[in-house]
N, CA, C and O of each residue as an XYZ file, in Angstrom:
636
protein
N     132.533    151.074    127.191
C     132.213    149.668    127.049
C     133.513    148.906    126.851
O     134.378    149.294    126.065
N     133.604    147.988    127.467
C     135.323    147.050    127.471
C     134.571    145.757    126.426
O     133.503    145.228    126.119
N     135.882    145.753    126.215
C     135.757    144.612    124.848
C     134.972    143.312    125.539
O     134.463    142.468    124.801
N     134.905    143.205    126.833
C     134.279    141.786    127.500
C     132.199    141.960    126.633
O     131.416    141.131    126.169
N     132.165    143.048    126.785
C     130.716    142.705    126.104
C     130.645    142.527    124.664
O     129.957    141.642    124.155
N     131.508    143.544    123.844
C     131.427    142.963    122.211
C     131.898    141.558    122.422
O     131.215    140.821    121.711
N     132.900    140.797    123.199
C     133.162    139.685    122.753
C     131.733    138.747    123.261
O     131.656    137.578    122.885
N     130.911    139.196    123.908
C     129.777    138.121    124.855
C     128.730    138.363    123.372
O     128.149    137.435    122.809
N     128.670    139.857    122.924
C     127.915    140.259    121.543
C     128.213    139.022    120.754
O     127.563    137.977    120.776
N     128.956    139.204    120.268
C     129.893    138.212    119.391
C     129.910    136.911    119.379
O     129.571    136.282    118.377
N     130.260    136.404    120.357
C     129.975    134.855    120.962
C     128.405    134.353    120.191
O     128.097    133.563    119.299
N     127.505    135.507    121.295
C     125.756    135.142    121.040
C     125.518    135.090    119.520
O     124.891    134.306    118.808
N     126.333    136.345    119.239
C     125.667    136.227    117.594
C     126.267    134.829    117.011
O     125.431    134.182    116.379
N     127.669    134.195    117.115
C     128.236    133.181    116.611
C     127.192    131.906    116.723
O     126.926    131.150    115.788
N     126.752    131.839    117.824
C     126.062    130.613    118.871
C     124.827    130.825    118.019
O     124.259    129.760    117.780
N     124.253    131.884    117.496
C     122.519    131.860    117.021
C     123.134    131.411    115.646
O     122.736    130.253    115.521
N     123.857    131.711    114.608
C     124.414    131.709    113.452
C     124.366    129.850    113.423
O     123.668    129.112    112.727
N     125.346    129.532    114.413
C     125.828    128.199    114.470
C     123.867    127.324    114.825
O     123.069    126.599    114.231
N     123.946    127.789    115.669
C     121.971    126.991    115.801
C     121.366    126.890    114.350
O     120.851    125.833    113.986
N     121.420    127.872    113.607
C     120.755    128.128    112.739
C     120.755    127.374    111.887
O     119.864    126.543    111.714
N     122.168    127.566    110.888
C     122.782    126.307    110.346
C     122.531    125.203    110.611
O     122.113    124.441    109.740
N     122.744    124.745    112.095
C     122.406    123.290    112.338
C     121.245    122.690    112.103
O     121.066    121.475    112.020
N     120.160    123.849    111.957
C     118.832    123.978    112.160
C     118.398    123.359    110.492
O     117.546    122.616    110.005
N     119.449    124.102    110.066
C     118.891    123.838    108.478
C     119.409    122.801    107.652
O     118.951    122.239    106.658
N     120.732    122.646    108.448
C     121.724    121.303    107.934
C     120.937    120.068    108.313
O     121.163    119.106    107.579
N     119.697    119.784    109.702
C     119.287    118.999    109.814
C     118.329    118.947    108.933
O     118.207    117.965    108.202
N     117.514    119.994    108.874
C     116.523    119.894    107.866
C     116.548    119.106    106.102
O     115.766    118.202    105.808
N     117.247    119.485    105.438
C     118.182    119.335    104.410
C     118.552    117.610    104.738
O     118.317    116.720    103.921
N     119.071    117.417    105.884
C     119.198    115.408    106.206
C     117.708    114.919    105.982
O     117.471    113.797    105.533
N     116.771    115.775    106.303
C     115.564    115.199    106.636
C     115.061    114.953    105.284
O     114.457    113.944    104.921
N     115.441    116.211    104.405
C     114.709    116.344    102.965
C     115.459    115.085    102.006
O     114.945    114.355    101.159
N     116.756    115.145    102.463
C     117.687    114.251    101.653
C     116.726    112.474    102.084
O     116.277    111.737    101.206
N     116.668    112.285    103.078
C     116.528    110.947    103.471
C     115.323    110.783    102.724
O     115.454    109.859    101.922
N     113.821    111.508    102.664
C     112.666    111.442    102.509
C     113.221    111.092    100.328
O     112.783    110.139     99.683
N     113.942    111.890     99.905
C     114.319    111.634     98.369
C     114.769    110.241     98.472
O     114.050    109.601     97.704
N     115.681    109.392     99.095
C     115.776    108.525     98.850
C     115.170    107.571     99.269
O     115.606    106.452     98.996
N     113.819    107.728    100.165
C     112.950    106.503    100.293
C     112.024    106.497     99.340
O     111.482    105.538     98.791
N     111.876    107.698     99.175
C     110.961    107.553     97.655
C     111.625    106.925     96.272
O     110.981    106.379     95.377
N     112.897    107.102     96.298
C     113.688    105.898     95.445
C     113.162    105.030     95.553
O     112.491    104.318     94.806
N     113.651    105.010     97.301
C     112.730    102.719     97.347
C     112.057    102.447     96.911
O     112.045    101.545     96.074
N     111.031    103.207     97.333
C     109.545    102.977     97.059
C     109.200    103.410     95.746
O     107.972    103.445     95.822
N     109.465    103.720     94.731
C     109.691    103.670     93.134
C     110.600    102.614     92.260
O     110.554    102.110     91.138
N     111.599    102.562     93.618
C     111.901    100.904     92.918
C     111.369     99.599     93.065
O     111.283     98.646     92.291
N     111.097     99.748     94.013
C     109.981     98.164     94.629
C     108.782     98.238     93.683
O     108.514     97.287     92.948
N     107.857     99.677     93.701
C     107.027     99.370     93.010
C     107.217     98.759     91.209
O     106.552     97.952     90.560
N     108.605     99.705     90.817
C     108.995     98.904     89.325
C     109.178     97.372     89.624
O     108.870     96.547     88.764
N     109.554     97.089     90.541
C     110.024     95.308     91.145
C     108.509     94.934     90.504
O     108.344     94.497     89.365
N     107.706     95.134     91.237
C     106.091     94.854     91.389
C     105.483     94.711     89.981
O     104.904     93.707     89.564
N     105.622     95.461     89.541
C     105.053     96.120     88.385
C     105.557     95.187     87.109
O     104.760     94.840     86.237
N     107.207     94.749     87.081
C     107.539     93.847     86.194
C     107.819     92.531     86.707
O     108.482     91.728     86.050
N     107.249     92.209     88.096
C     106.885     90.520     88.070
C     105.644     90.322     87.607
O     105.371     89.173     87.258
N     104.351     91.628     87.464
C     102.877     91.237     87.240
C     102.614     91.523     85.202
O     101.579     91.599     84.540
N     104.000     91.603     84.824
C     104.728     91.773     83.394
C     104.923     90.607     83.118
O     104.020     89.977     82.567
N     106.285     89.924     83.454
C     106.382     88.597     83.603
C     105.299     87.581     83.840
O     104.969     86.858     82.901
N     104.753     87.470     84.944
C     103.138     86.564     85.071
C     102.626     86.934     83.998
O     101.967     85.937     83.703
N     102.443     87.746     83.112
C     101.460     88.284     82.308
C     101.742     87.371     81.069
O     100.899     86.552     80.703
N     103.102     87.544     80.344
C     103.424     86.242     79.696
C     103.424     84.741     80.094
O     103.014     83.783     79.439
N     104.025     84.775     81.419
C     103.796     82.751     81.998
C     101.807     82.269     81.163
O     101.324     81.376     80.467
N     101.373     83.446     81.795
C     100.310     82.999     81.658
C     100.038     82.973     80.354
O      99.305     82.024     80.074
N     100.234     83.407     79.759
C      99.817     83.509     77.913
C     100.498     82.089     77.542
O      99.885     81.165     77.007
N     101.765     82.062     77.885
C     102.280     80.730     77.369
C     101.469     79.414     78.063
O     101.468     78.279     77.589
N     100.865     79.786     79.144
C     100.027     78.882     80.185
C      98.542     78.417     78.701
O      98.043     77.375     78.277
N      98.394     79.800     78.430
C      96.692     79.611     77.625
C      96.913     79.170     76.485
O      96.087     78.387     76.015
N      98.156     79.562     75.659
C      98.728     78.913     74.099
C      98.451     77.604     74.319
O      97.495     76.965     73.879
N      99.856     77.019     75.437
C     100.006     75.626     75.465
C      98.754     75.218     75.892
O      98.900     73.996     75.903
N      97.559     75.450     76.269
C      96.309     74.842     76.658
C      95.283     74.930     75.588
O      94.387     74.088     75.518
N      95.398     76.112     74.588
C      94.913     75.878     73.228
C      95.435     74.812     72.595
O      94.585     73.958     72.340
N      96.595     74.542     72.231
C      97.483     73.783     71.244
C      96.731     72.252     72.081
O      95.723     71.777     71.559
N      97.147     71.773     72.998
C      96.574     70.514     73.685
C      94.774     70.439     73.361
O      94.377     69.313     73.060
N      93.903     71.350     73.401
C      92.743     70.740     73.121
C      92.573     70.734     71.821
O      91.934     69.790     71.357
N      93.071     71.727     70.946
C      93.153     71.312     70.000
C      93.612     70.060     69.069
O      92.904     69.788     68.100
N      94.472     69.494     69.266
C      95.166     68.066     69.152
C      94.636     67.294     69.500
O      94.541     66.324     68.747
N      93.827     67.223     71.117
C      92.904     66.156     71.392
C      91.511     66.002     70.998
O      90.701     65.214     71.486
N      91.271     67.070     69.805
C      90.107     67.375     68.865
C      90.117     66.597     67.552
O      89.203     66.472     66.737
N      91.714     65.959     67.523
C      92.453     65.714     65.866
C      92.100     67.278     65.316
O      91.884     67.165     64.110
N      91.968     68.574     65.694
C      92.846     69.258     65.332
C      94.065     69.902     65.054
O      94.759     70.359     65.962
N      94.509     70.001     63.376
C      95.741     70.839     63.296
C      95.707     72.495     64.792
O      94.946     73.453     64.925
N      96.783     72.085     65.475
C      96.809     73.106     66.134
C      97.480     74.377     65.806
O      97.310     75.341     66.552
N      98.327     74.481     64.617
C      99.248     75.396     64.422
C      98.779     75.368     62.928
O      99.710     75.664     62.178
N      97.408     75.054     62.172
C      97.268     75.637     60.735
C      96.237     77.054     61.035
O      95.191     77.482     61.521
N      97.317     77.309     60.408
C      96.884     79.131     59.725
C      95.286     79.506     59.792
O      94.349     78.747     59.545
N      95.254     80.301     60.024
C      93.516     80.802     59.677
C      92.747     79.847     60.529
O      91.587     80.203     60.320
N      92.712     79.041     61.201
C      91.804     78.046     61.761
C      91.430     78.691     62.704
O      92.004     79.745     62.978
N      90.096     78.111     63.642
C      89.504     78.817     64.595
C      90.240     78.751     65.962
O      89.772     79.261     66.980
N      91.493     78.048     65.913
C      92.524     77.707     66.996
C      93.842     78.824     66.340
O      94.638     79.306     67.146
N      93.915     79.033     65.391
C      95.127     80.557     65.097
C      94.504     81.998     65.052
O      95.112     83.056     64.890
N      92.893     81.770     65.266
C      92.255     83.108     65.783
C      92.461     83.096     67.402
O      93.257     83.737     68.087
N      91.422     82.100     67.793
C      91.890     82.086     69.538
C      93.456     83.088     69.720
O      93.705     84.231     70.105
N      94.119     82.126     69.294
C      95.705     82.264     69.767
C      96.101     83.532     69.500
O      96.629     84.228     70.368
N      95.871     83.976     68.201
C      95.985     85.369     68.174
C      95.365     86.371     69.288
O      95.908     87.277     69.921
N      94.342     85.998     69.297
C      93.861     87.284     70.416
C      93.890     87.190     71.516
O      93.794     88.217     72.187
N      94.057     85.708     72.252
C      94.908     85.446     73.846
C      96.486     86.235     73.543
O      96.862     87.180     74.236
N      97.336     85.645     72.355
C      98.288     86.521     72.728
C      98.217     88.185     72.532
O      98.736     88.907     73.383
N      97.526     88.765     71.328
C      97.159     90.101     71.866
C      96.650     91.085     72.743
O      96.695     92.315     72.723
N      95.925     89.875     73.877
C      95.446     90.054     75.524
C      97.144     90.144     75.796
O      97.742     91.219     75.829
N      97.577     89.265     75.920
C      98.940     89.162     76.794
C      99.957     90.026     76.628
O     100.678     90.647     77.408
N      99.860     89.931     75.255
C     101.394     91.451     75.034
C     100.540     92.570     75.587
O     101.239     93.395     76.176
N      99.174     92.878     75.586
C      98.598     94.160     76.367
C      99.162     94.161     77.505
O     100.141     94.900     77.606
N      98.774     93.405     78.640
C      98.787     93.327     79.735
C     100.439     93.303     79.806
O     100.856     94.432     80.062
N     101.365     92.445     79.670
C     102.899     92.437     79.632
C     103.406     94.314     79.433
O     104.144     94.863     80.251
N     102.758     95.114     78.066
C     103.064     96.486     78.250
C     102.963     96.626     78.980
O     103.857     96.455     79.809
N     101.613     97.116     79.305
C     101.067     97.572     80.520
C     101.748     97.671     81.722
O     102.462     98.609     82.075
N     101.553     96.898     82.188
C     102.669     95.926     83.364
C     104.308     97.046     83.196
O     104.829     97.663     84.125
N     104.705     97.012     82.011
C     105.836     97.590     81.855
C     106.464     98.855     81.831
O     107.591     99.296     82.060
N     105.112     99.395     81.395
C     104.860    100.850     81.152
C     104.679    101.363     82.106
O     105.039    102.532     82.249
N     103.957    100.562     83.253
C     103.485    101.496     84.498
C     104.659    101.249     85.412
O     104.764    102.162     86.232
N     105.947     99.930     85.589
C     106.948     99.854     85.948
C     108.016    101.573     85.741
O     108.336    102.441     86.553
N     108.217    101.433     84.547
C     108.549    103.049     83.639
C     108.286    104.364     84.927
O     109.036    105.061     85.611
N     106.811    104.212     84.776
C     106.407    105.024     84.909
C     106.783    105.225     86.650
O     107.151    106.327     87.058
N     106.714    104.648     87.106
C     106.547    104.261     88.864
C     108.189    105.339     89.061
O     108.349    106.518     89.376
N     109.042    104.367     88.742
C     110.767    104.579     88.572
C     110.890    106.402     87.812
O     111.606    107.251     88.342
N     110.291    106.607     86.904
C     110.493    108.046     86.632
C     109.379    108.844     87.633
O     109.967    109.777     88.181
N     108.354    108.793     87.930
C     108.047    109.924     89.276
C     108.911    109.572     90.497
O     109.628    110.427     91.018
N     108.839    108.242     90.975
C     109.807    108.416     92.010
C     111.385    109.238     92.322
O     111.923    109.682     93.336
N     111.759    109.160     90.878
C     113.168    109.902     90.530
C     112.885    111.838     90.283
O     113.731    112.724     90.407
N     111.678    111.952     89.979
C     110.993    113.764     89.690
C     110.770    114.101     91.413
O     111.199    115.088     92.010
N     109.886    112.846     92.042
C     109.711    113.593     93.965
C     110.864    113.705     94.494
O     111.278    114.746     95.006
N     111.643    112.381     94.400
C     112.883    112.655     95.153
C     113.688    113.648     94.773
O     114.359    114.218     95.633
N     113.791    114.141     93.039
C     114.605    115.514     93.036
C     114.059    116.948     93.393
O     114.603    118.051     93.451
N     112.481    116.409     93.657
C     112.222    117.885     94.590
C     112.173    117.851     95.861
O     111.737    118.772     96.551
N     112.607    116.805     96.275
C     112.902    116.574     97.900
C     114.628    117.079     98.290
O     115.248    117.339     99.321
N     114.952    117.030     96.719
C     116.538    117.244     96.826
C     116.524    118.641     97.020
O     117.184    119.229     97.877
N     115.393    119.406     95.819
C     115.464    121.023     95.677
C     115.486    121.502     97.024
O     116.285    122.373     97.367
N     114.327    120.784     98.128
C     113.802    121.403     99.098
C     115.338    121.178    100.050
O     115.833    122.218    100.484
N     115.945    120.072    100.309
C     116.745    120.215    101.241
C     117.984    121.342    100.593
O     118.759    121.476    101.540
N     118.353    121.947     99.762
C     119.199    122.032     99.021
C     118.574    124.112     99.533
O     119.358    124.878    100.094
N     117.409    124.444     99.223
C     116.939    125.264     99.559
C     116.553    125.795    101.029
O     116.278    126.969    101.279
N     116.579    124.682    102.014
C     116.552    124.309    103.782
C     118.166    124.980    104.166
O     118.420    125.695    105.135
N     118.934    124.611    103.322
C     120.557    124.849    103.333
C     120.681    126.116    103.253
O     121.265    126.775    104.113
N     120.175    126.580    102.267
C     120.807    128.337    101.939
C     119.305    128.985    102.341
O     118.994    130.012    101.737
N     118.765    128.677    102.902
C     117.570    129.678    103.940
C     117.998    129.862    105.545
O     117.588    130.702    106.347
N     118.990    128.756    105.740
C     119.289    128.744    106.966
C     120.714    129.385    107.344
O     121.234    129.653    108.427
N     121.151    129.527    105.949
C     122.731    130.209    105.647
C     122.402    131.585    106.045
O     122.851    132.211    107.005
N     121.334    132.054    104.938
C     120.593    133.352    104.602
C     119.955    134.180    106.383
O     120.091    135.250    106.976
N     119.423    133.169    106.545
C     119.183    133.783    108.244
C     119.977    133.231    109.457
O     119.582    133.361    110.616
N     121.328    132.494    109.040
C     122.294    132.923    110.079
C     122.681    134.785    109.808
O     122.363    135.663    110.610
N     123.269    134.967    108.764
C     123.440    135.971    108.199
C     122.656    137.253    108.808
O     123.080    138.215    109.449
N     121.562    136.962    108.439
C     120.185    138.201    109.274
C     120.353    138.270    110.894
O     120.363    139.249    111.640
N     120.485    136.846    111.175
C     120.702    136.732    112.398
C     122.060    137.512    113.210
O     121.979    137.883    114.381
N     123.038    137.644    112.541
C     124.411    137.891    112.965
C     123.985    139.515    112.935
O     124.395    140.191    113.878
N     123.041    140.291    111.714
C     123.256    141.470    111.404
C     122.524    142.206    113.121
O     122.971    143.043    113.905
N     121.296    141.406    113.105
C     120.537    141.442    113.804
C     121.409    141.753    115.248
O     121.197    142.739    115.952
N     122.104    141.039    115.443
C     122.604    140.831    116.984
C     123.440    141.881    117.012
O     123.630    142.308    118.150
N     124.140    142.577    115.946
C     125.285    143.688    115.804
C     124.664    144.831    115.963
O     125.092    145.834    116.534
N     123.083    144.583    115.168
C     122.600    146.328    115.197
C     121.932    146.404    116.650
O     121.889    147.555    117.084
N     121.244    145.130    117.742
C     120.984    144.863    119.047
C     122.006    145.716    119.877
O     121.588    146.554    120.675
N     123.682    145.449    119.641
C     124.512    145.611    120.185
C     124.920    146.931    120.257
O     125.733    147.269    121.118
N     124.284    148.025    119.157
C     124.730    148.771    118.578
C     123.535    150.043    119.394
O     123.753    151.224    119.666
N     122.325    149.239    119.597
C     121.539    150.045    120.364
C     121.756    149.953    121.664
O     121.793    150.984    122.336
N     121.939    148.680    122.255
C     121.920    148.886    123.784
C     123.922    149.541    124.015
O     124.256    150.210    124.993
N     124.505    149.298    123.355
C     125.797    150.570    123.890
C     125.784    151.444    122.645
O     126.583    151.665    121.736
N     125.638    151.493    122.683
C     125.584    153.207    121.401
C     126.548    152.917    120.358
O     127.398    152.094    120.697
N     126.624    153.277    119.429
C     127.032    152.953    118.576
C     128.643    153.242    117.978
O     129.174    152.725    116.995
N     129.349    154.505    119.173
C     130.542    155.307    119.073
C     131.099    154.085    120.063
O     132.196    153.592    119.800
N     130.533    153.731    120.903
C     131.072    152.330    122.293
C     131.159    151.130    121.303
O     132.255    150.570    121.346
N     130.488    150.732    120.639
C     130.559    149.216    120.369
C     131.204    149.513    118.743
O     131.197    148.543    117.985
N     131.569    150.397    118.396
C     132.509    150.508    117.055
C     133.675    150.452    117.561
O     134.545    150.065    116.781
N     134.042    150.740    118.744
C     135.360    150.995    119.034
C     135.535    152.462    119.164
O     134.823    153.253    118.546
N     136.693    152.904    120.145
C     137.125    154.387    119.864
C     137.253    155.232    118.900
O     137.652    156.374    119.129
């Protein structure tokens, strides 16, 4: 056997090795890109989540200042203690700081799963990488012990 076929051996095995890799290096782009749209889309939804936070107070200050006004146009004290206008107010604003958490908490919440998928989108491309390393590798052994059967094994070791 003349060295022209180990080197054609050789070549093929290089060329499947090199596919392989590429195979997995794309994969791994694919896994990477998919982690960071799920960023987006964990940040937009926190966007979302703390403008319907924000509204949540406008509006409380919307229902105060609309207590305080009918009250006054009642000749009620609007701001004495204990009155049936500092109960109202109390429990519109204890509606509102609910809803404002709320609102805030699920913002929180949106932004930390989006940041847990995308780092297992990271694991997966990260794991796409060294599976495709792992079976260039198999692949290369593969093509040597191929080489090793079709010229015998005293031919393709060398003299």
């Amino acid at each position: 056997m003349s060295g022209v076929e180990i080197a054609l051996v050789a070549a093929f095995a290089g060329l499947k090795a090199k596919a392989t890799l590429d195979s997995g290096k794309a994969q791994a782009n694919m896994y990477n890109a998919q982690a960071r749209q799920t960023e987006l889309q964990g940040r937009v939804q926190a966007i979302e989540y703390q403008t319907e936070a924000n509204n949540a107070l406008s509006n409380l200050e919307k229902v105060l200042a609309a207590n305080n006004a009918r009250a006054s146009a009642g000749n009620m004290d609007p701001l004495a203690s204990g009155s049936s206008q500092d109960l109202i107010a109390r429990l519109n604003m204890r509606e509102g700081v609910n809803q404002f958490t709320i609102a805030r908490d699920n913002a929180t919440m949106a932004k930390q799963m989006a940041a847990y998928q995308a780092g297992q989108y990271r694991t997966a491309a990260s794991n796409a990488k060294k599976m495709a390393q792992t079976q260039a590798l198999i692949g290369i052994g593969e093509t040597a012990m191929g080489g090793m059967q079709i010229f015998g094994k005293p031919n393709f070791m060398g003299p």
